[in-house]
C-alpha positions in Angstrom: 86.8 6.8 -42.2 83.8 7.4 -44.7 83.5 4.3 -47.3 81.5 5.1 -50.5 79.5 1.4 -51.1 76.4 0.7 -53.6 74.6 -2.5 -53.2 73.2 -4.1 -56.0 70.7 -6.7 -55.4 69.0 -8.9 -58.6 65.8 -10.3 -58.5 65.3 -13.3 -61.2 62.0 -14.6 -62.8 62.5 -17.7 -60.9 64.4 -18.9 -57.9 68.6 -18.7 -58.4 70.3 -21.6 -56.6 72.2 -20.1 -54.0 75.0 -23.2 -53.9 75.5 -22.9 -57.3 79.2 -22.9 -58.1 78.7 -21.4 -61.6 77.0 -18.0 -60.0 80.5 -16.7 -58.5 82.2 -17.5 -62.1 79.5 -15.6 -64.2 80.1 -12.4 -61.9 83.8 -12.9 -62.2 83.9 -12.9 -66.1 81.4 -9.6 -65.8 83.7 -7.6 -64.2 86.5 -8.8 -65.7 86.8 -6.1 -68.2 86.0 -3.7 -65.6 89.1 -4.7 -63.4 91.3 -4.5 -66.5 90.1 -1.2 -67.2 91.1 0.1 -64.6 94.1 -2.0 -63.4 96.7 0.7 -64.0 95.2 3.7 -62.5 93.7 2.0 -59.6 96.0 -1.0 -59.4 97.0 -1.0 -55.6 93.6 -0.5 -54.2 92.1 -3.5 -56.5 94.8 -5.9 -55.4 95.1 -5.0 -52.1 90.7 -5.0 -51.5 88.7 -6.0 -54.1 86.3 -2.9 -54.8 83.6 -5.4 -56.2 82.0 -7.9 -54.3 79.9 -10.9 -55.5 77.7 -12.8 -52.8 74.8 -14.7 -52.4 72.6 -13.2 -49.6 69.3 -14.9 -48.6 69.6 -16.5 -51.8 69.6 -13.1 -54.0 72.4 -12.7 -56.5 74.3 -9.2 -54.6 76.7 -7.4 -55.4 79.0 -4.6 -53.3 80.9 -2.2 -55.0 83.2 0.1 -52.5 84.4 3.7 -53.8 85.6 3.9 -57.3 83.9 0.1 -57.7 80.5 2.0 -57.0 80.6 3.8 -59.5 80.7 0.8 -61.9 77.6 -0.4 -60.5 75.1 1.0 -61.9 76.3 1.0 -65.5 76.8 -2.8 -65.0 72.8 -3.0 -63.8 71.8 -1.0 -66.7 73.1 -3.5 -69.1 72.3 -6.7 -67.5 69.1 -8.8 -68.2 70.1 -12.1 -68.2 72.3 -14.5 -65.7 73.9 -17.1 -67.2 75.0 -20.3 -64.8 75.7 -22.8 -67.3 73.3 -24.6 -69.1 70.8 -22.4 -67.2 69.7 -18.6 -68.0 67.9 -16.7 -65.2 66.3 -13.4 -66.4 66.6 -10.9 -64.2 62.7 -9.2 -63.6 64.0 -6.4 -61.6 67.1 -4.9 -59.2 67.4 -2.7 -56.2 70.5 -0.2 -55.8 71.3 0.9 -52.7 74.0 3.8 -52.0 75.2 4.9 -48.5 78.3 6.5 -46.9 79.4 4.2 -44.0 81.5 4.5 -41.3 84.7 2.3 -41.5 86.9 1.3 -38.5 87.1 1.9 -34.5 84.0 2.5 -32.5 83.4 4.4 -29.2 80.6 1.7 -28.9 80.9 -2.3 -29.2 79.1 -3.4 -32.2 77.6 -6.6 -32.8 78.0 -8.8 -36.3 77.6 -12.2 -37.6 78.9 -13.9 -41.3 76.3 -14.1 -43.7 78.5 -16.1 -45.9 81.7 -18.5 -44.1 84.6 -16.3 -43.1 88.0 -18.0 -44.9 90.0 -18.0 -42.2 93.1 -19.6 -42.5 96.0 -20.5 -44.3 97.9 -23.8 -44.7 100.2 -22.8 -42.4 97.2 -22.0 -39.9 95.4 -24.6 -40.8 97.8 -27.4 -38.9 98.4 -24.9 -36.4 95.1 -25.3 -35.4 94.4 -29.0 -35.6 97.7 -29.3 -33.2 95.7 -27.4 -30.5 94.0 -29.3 -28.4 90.8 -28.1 -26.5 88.0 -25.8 -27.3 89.2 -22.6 -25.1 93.1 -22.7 -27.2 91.4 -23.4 -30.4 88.6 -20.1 -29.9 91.7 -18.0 -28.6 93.8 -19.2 -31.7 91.4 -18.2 -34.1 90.3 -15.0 -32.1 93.5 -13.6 -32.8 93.8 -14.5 -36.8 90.6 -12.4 -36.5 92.1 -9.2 -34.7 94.9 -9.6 -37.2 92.2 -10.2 -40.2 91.2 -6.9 -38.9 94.1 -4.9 -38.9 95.1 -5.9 -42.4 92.1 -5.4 -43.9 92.0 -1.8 -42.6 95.8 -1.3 -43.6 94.5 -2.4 -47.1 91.8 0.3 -47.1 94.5 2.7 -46.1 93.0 3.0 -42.5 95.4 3.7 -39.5 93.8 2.0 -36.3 94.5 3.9 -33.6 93.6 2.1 -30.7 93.8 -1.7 -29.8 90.4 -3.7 -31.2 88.8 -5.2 -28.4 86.3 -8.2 -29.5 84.9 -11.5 -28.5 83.9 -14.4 -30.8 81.6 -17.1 -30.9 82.7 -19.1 -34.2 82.2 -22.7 -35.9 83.8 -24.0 -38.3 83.5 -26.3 -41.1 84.6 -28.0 -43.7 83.8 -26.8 -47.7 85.9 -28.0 -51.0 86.7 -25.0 -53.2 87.8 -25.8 -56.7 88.6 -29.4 -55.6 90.4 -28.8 -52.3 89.2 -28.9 -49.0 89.3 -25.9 -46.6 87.7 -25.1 -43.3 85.6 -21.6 -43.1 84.0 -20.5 -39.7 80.8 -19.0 -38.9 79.0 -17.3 -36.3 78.6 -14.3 -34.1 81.5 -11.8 -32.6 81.4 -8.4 -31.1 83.9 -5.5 -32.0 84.7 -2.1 -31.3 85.0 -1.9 -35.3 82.5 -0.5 -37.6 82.3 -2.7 -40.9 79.4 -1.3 -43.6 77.1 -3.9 -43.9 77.7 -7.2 -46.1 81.4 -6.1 -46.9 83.7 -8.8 -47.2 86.4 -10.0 -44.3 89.3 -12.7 -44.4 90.3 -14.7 -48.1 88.4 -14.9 -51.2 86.0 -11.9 -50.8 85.2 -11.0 -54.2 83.8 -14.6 -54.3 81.6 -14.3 -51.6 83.2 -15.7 -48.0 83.7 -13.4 -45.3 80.5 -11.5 -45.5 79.3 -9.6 -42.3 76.2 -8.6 -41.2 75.3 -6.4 -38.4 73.2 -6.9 -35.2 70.9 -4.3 -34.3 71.0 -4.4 -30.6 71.4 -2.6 -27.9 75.1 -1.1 -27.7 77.5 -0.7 -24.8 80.1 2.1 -24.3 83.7 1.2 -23.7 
């Protein structure tokens, strides 16, 4: 499966916090409008994968549009000088759009990836599951499997049939983050795949907000 994706990276006049809770809201309120615009013509895909992305990566502002949210893209960098996180204002001196056609889904090759941002794994439900297991090995096959299955619904959502089983091995942490007040665990780290994911696209809960992004590995791949 081809996915259309346009990264959209900002550059400010001076340094943008990149734990600064006020940078995901600002990007939500932008494309606010832009989601209600289109709610009813597009309305399954947008609530079943957000098409716009907000993240911060090596502490740029960057944004990731996929298909019909690409095309938004570069409107929205037209008409945006200024970042607003609060009290602050960061201009913005400059931006680089990037466009590509990626391949999406299963690999004749193993791939390697890591999180750039904490993948939001679990629910609540999952959450105690886990903390009942006891030992490393249970826990890493527990969470290796909400992973598969983080997989498979997030291709289902992009209206991807995968056709073979996903083969993969993890090496995740996790921690502990409060979002809006409550506390959560999120996991980082390193897994391999045989699963193509564009790069920086968003895995797991809470994507439009930035958890869950991946990053590939360039190395050298093995056949299956």
């Amino acid at each position: 499966m081809i996915l259309r994706t346009v990264t959209l990276t900002f550059d400010s006049t001076r340094p943008i916090p990149g734990s600064a809770p006020a940078l995901r809201e600002f990007f939500a309120t932008m494309f606010a409008g832009y989601t209600e615009l289109h709610r009813q013509e597009a309305d399954s895909f947008i609530h079943r994968y957000p098409v716009v992305q907000c993240k911060m990566i090596r502490n740029f502002p960057t944004v990731i549009g996929i298909n019909e949210g690409a095309l938004f893209l570069k409107e929205f960098a037209d008409e945006t000088r200024e970042i607003n996180l609060g009290p602050d204002t960061y201009r913005v001196a400059e931006y680089d759009i990037l466009i590509r056609d990626e391949e999406f889904g299963i690999s004749e090759t193993i791939q390697s990836y890591e999180f750039a941002t904490p993948w939001l794994a679990l629910t609540q439900e999952n959450y105690k599951r886990f903390y009942k297991l006891t030992g490393k090995p249970a826990r890493d096959e527990f969470v290796q499997k909400i992973f598969v299955d983080t997989l498979l619904s997030f291709s289902k959502s992009l209206g991807y049939e995968v056709p073979v089983p996903i083969i993969c091995d993890t090496n995740f942490h996790f921690q502990k983050e409060r979002i809006r007040g409550a506390g959560v665990m999120t996991f980082t780290g390193k897994f391999q795949a045989n699963f193509q994911i564009p790069e920086y696209l968003g895995i797991g809960k809470s994507v439009s907000q930035g958890y869950g992004a991946v990053r590939r590995i360039f190395r050298e791949i093995k056949k299956i």
